[in-house]
C-alpha positions as CSV (number, residue, x, y, z in Angstrom):
1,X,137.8,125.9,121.5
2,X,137.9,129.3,124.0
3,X,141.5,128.6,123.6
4,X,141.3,129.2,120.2
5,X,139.1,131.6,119.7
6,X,140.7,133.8,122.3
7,X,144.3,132.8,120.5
8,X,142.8,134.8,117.1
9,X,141.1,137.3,118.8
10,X,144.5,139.5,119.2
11,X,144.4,139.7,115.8
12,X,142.9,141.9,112.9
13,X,140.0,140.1,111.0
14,X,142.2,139.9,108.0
15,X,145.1,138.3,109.8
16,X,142.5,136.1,111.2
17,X,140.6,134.8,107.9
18,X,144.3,134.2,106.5
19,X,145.0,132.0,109.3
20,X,142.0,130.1,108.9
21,X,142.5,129.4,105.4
22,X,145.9,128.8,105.7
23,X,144.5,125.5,107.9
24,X,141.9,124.6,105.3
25,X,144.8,124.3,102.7
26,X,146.7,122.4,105.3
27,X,143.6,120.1,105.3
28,X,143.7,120.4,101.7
29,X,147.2,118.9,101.5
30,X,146.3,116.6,103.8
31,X,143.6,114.6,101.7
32,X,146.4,115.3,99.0
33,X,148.8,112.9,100.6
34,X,147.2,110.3,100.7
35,X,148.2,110.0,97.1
36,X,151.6,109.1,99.2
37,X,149.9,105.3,100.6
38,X,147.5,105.0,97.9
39,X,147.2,104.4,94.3
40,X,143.8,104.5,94.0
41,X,140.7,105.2,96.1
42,X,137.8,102.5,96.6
43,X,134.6,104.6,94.6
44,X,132.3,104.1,97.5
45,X,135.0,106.4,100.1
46,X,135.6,108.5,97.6
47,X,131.5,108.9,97.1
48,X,130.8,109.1,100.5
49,X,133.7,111.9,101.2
50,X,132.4,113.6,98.0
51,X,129.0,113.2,99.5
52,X,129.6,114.5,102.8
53,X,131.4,117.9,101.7
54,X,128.0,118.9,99.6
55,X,126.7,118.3,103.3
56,X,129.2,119.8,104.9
57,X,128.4,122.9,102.3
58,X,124.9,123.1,102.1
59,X,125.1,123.3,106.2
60,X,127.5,126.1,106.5
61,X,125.3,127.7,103.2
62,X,122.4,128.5,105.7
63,X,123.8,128.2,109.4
64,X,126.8,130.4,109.0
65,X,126.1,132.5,105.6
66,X,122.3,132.8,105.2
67,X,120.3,133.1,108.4
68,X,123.6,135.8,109.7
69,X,122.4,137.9,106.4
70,X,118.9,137.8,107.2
71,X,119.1,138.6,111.5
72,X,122.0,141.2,110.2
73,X,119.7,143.3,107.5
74,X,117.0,142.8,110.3
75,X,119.6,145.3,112.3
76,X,119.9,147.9,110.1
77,X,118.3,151.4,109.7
78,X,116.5,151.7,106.5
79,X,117.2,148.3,105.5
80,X,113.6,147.8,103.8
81,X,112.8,144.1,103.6
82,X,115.1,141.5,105.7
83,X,115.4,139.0,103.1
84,X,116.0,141.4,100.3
85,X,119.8,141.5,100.2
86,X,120.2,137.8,101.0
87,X,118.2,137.1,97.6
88,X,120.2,139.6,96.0
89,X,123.5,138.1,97.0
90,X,122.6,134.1,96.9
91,X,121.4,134.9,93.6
92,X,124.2,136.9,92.7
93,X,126.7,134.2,94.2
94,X,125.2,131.3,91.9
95,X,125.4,133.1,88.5
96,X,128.9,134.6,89.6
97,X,129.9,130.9,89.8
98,X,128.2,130.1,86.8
99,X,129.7,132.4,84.8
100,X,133.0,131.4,85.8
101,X,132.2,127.6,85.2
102,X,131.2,128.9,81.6
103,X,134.5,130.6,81.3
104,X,137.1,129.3,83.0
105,X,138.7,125.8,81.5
106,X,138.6,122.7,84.0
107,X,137.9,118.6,84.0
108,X,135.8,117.4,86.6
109,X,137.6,114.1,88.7
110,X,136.7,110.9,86.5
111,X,135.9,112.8,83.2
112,X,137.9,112.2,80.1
113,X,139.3,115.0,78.7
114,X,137.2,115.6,75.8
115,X,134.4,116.2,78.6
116,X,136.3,119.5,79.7
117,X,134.4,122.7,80.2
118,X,134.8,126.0,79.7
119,X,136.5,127.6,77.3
120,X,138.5,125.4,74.7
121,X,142.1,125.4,75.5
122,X,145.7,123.0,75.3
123,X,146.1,123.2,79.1
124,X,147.4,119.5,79.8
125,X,144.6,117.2,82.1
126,X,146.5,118.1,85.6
127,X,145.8,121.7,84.9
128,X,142.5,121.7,84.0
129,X,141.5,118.9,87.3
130,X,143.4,121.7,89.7
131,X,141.2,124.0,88.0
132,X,138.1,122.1,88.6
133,X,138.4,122.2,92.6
134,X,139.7,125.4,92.2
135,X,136.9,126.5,91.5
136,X,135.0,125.1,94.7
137,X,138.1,126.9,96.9
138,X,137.0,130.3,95.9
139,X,133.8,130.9,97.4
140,X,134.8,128.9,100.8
141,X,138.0,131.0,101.2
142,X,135.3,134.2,100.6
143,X,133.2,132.7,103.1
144,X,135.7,132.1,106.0
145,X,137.1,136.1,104.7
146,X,133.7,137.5,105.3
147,X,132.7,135.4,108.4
148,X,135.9,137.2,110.2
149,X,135.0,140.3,109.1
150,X,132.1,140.5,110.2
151,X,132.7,139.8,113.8
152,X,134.4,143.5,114.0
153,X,130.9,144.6,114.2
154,X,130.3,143.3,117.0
155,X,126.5,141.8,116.2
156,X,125.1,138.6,118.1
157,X,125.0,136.8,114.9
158,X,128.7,137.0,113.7
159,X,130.8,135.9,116.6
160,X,134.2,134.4,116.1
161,X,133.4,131.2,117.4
162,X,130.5,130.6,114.6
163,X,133.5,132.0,112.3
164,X,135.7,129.1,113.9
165,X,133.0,126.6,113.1
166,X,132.6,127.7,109.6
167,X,136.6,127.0,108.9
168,X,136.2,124.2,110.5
169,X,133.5,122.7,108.4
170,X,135.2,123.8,105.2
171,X,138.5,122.5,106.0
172,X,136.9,119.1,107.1
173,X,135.3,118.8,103.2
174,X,138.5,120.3,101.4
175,X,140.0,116.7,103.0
176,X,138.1,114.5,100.2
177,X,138.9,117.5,97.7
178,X,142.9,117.5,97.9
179,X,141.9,113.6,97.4
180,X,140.0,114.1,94.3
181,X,142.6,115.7,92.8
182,X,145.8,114.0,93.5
183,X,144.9,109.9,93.2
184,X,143.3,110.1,89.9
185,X,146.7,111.7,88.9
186,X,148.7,109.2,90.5
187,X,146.6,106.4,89.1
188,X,147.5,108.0,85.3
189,X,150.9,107.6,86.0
190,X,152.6,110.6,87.6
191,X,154.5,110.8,90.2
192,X,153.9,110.9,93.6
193,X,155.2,114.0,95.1
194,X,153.7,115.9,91.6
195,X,150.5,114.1,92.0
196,X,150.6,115.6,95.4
197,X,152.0,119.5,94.7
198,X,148.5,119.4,92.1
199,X,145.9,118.2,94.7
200,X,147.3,121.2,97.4
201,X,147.7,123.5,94.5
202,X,144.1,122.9,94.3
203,X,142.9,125.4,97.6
204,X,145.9,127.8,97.2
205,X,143.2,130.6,96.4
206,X,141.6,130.2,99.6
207,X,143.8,132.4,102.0
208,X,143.7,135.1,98.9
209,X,139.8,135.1,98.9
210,X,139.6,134.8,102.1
211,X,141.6,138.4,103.2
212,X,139.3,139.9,100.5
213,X,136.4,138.8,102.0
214,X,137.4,140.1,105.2
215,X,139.1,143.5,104.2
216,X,135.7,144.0,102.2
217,X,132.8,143.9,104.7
218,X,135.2,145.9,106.8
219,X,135.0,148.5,104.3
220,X,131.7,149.1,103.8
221,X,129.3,147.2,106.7
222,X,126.3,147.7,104.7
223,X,128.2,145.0,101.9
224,X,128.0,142.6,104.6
225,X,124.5,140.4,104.2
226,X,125.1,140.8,100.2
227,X,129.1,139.1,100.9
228,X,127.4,136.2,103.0
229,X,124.8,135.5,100.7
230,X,126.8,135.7,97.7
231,X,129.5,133.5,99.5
232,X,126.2,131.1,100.2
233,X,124.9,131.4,96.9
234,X,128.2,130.4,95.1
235,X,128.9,127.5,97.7
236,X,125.3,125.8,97.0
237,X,126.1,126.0,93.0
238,X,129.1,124.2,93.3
239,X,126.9,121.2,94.9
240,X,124.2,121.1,92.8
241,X,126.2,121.5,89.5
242,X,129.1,119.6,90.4
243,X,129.8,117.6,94.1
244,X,126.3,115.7,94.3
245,X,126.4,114.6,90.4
246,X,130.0,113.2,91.2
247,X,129.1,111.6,94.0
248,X,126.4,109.8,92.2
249,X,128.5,108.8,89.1
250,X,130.1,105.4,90.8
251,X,126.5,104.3,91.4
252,X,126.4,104.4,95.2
253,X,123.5,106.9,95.3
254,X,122.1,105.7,99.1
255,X,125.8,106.0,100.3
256,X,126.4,109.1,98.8
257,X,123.4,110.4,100.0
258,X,123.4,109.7,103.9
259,X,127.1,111.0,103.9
260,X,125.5,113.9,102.8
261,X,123.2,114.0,105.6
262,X,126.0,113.0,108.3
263,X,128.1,116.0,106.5
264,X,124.9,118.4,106.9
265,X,124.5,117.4,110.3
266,X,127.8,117.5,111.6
267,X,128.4,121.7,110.5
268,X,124.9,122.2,112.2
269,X,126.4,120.9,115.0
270,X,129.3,122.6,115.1
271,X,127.9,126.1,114.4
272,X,125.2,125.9,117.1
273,X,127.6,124.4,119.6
274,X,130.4,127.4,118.9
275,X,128.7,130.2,117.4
């Protein structure tokens, strides 16, 4: 893991957070071809991978987002109360995501497409299912973008290994994601390698996000607990309002549930042990 770290040290946060999202698409694809050996996906995996990315999520929320906001405001001149901008931003991150889900058109895996949300359209049921996950990618590539940038400060909470961790932890529950996407699309009928370009299409915002995050908190420090918390704020809406209630919809709640937990445990784990 030095290896690594010292490997994306040489370059500019920017560079950095797009190489990291780069590999969480790759991981991305890599749950996507699956679709390749499998026509369909026993429910209780596909629960308990569903399951262990809201872990996985809710984890990296506080470990790697939230507490960084709170010890970083805690650093700064003038920065009145320490959880002040973390409130601001988790809050702003939530209804940002909200809005969005309000807005944009998407079908949540193993809905019918009468059940889409959003805004009424004619977009055909692969669009609106990349859509759906899309949605997820955006604040995780945002989170790795800001997690980079913020090491260029040079404070003991932000250090690249933690930012390592955090891509890391995201790429491991985009795996189930690409998944989500591409075997329910294979099982309907199309092909293969289509059902497959649809499930990687899925993250294909992350390394965009991500450089914005990054180039932003190097433009203005003082943005930086708000871009954390918001990233955090945004993550936990997309499990409460979408992965938990999916991975409870095949009826394997207690599966679901400790995945979760195993998913929470093991990005604890990881950001301790490397940040």
């Amino acid at each position: 893991m030095d290896y690594l770290s010292d490997f994306l040290s040489q370059y500019h946060p920017a560079q950095q957070a797009l190489i990291a999202t780069l590999f969480t698409w790759s991981i991305t694809a890599l749950g996507s071809a699956l679709v390749f050996f499998f026509r369909k996906i026993d429910q209780k995996v596909l629960d308990s991978m569903l399951g262990f990315a809201a872990g996985v999520m809710i984890a990296a929320s506080f470990w790697s987002l939230l507490a960084p906001a709170i010890e970083i405001t805690s650093k700064m001149e003038n920065h009145g109360a320490e959880w002040m901008p973390a409130l601001i931003g988790f809050l702003s991150g939530g209804f940002f995501l909200f809005a969005v889900d309000k807005i944009l058109p998407h079908l949540h895996p193993g809905n019918k497409l009468a059940e889409a949300e959003g805004i009424q359209t004619q977009w055909k049921r692969s669009v609106l299912l990349v859509l759906a996950i899309t949605l997820h990618n955006i604040p995780e590539g945002l989170a790795i973008g800001v997690a980079f940038g913020a090491v260029a400060y040079g404070l003991p909470s932000a250090t690249i290994g933690a930012a390592v961790a955090l891509a890391i932890g995201i790429g491991l529950q985009n795996f189930p994601e690409g998944t989500a996407v591409s075997v329910p699309l294979r099982r309907e009928g199309m092909p293969r390698g289509r059902a497959f370009f649809y499930g990687q299409l899925s993250a294909v915002v992350e390394p965009f996000f991500g450089v914005v995050g990054a180039l932003a908190v190097l433009a203005m420090q003082p943005l930086l607990p708000y871009a954390l918390s918001f990233a955090a704020g945004a993550m936990i809406f997309v499990v409460v309002e979408e992965l938990i209630p999916e991975s409870h919809k095949g009826g394997n709640t207690d599966l679901a549930t400790m995945a979760t937990l195993i998913g929470f445990s093991v990005m604890m784990v990881l950001d301790v042990a490397l940040g």
